[in-house]
C-alpha positions in Angstrom: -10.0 20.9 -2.7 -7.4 19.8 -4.4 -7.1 16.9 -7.1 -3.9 14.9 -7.8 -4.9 12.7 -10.5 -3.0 9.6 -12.7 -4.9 9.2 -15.3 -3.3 6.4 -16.5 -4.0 4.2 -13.4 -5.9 1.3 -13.9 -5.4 0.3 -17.5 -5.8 4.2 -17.9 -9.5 4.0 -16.6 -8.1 7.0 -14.2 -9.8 9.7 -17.1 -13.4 8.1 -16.7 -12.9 8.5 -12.7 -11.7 11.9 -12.7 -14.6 12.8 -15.1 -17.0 11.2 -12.6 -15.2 12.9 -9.8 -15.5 16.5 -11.5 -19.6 15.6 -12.0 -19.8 15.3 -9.0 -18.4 18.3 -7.4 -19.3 20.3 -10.3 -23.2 19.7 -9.5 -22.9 20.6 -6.3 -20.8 24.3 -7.0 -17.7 22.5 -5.0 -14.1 24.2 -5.8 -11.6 22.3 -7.1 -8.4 22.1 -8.9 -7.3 19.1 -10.7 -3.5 18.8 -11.0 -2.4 15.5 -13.5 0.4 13.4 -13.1 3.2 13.4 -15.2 6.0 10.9 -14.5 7.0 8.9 -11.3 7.8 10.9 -8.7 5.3 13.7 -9.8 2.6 13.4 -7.4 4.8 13.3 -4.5 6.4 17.0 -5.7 2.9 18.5 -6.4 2.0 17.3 -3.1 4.7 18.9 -1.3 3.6 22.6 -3.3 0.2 22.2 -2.5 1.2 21.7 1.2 3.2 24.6 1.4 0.6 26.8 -0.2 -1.8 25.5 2.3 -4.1 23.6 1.0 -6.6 22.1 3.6 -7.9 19.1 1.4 -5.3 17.3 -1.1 -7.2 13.8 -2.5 -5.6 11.2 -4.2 -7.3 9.8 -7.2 -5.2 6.5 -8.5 -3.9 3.5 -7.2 -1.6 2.5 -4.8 1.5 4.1 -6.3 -0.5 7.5 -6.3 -1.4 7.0 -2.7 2.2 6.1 -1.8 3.8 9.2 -3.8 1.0 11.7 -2.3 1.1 10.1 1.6 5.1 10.9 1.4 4.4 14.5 0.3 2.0 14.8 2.8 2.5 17.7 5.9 -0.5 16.5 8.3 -0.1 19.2 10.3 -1.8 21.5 7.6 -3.4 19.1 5.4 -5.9 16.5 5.5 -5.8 13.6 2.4 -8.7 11.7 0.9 -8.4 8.6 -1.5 -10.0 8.1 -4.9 -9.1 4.5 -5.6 -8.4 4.4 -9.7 -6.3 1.6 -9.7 -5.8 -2.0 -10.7 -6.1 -3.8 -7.6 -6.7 -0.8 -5.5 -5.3 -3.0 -2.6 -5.2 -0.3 0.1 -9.3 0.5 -0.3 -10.0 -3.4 -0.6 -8.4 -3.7 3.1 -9.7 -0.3 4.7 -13.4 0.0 3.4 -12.5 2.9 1.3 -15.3 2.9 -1.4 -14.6 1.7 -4.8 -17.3 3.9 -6.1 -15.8 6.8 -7.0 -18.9 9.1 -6.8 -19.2 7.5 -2.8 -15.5 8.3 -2.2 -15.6 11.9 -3.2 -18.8 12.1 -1.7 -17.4 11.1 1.8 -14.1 13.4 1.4 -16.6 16.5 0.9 -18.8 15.6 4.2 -15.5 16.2 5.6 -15.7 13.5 9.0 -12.2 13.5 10.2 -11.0 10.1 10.6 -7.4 9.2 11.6 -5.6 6.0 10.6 -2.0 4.6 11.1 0.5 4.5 8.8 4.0 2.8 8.6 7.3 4.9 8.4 10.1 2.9 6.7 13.6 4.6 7.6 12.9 7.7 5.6 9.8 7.0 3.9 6.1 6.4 4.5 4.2 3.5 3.7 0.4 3.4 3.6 -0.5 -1.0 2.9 2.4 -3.1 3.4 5.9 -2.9 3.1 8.1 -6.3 2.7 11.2 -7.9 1.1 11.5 -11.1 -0.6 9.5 -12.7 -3.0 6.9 -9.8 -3.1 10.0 -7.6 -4.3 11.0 -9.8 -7.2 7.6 -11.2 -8.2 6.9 -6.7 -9.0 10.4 -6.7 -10.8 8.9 -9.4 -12.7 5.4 -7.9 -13.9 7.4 -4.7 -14.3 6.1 -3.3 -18.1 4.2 -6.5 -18.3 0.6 -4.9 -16.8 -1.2 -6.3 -19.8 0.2 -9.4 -20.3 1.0 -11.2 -17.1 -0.7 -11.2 -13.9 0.8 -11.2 -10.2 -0.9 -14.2 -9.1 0.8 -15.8 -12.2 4.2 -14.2 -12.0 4.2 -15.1 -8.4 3.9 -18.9 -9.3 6.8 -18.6 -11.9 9.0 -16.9 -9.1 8.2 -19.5 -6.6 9.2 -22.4 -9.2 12.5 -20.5 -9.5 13.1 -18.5 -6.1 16.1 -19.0 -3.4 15.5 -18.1 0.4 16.6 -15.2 1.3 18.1 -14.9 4.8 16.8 -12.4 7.3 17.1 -11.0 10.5 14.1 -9.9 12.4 14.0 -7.9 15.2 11.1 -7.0 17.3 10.7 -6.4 21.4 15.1 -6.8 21.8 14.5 -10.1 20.4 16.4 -11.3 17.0 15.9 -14.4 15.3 17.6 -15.3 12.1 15.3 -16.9 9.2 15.3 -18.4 5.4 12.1 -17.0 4.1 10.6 -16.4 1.3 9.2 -13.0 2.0 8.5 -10.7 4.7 5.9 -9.0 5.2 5.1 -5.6 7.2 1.2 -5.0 7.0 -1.1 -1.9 8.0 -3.3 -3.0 5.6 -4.6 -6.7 4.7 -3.7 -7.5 1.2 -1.8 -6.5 -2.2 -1.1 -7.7 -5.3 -4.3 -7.5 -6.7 -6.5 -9.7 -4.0 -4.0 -11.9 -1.7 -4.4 -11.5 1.5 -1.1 -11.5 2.9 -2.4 -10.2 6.4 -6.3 -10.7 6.6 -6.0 -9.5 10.5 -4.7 -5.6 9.9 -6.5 -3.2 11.1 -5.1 0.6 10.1 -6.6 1.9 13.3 -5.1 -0.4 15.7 -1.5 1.2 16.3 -0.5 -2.2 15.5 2.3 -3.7 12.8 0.9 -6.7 11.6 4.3 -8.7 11.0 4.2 -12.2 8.4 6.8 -13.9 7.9 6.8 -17.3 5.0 9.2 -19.2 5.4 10.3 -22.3 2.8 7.6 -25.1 3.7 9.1 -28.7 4.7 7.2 -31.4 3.4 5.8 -29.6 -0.7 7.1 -27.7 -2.7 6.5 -24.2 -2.1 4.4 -23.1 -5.4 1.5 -25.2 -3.5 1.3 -22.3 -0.4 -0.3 -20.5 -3.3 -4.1 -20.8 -3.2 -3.6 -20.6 0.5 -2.0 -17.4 0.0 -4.5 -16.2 -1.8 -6.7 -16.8 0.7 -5.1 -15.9 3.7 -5.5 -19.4 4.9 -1.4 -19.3 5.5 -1.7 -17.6 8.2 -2.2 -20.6 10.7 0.4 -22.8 8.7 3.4 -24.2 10.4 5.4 -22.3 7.9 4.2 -18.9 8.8 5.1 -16.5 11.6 2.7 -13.8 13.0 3.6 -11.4 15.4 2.4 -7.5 16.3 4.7 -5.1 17.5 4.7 -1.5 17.1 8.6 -1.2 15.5 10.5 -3.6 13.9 13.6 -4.1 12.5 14.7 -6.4 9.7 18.1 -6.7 8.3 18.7 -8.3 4.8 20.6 -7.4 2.1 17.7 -7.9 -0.9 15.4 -4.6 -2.2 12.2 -3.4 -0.2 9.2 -2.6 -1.3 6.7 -0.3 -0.3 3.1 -0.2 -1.4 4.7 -2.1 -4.2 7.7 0.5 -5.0 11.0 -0.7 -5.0 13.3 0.9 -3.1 17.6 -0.1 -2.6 18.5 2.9 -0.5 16.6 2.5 3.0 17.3 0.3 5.5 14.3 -2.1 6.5 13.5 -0.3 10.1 9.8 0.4 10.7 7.6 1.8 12.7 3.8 2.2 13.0 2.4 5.5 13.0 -1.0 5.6 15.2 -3.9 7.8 13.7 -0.6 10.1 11.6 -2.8 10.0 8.1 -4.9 12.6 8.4 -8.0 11.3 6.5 -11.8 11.0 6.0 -13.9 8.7 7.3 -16.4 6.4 4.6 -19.7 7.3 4.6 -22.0 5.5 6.4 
């Protein structure tokens, strides 16, 4: 088995996990290698060794940025990946009944159940929760080197009291529609930021894209969709759209974001991936 750990994630409470993790295997004479994370980018390249040299079981121990680095390095035609969530809002384990404990997530990795869930390939990259443009983008270029001293839910207010639409065109089934949004979301999995459920009806076993799409609301001002947001209660507002599809396209000229990495050098065409991360399943 092998270990890429950040332990910084999660307001560095990553060390306390990994030394739970090691317990763990430790008492039961499980081998292990433990390979820590260095700068952005790093996990992905260890990844992409570890693959070559064969290794059967990689696990991710981190949040969502650890995930996202290690899915992309990921071959799945040698190697199977288990998740350690370590993170802040450990979004991605919230919305797929990963455990938060870490003891019960290493603990269902070493029974070994094979369990295969979708994931979404964005132009040249792979994304494991939700990928979007819009207000999700600059709302993370906002909090960016601000972890202890602002939150998303907060920053995301500021941004709507200051935001512009940004103009979109979404293409799904050879039909294209032009909107002024706010953001656009392209879900797997059922929330970010931290707890708002941006797509309470994913399902990363479904083969499904889970498409949301916020537009500017008519009749308030649009820092009042928040604590419907939050909720997941926008859903069935007039100023929502929600469509599934299994490949998209969405043109606009503002940053992506993927599991809440920015990105300026892929073009917004996705597609879902049924059952292509190779995984384990929780235990019962």
């Amino acid at each position: 088995m092998e270990i890429i750990a950040n332990p910084t994630s999660g307001k560095n409470k990553g060390e306390q996990i990994i030394r739970e993790v090691t317990h763990y295997l430790n008492s039961r004479n499980i081998s292990y290698n433990v390979h820590i994370t260095e700068s952005k980018g790093h996990a992905r390249k260890l990844t992409e060794t570890l693959c070559r040299k064969g290794a059967k079981t990689i696990v991710a121990l981190g949040g969502d940025g650890t995930f996202h680095e290690v899915l992309n390095g990921m071959d799945f035609s040698t190697s199977r990946l288990g998740f350690v969530p370590a993170g802040r809002g450990n979004d991605y384990a919230f919305g797929t009944g990963i455990s938060l404990n870490p003891t019960e997530a290493i603990a269902a990795i070493v029974a070994g159940t094979p369990m295969d869930t979708d994931y979404i390939q964005v132009d040249t990259a792979r994304c494991l929760n939700i990928a979007g443009t819009g207000l999700d983008v600059e709302v993370l270029q906002h909090t960016a080197h601000k972890k202890n001293s602002i939150t998303y839910t907060t920053s995301l207010i500021h941004c709507l009291l200051h935001y512009s639409c940004y103009p979109v065109t979404v293409t799904h089934n050879s039909i294209s529609k032009e909107y002024k949004c706010i953001m656009v979301g392209v879900c797997n999995g059922s929330q970010f930021g931290g707890g708002l459920k941006l797509s309470p009806m994913s399902n990363n076993k479904d083969g499904l894209l889970d498409i949301v799409i916020i537009e500017k609301p008519k009749n308030i001002p649009a820092v009042f969709v928040v604590p419907s947001f939050a909720k997941g209660k926008h859903i069935t507002k007039s100023f929502t759209t929600h469509v599934q599809c299994t490949q998209i396209d969405i043109d606009t000229k503002a940053p992506i974001e993927l599991d809440g990495e920015i990105y300026t050098d892929l073009q917004f065409k996705a597609h879902i991936v049924a059952g292509g991360c190779k995984t384990f399943a929780p235990l019962a």
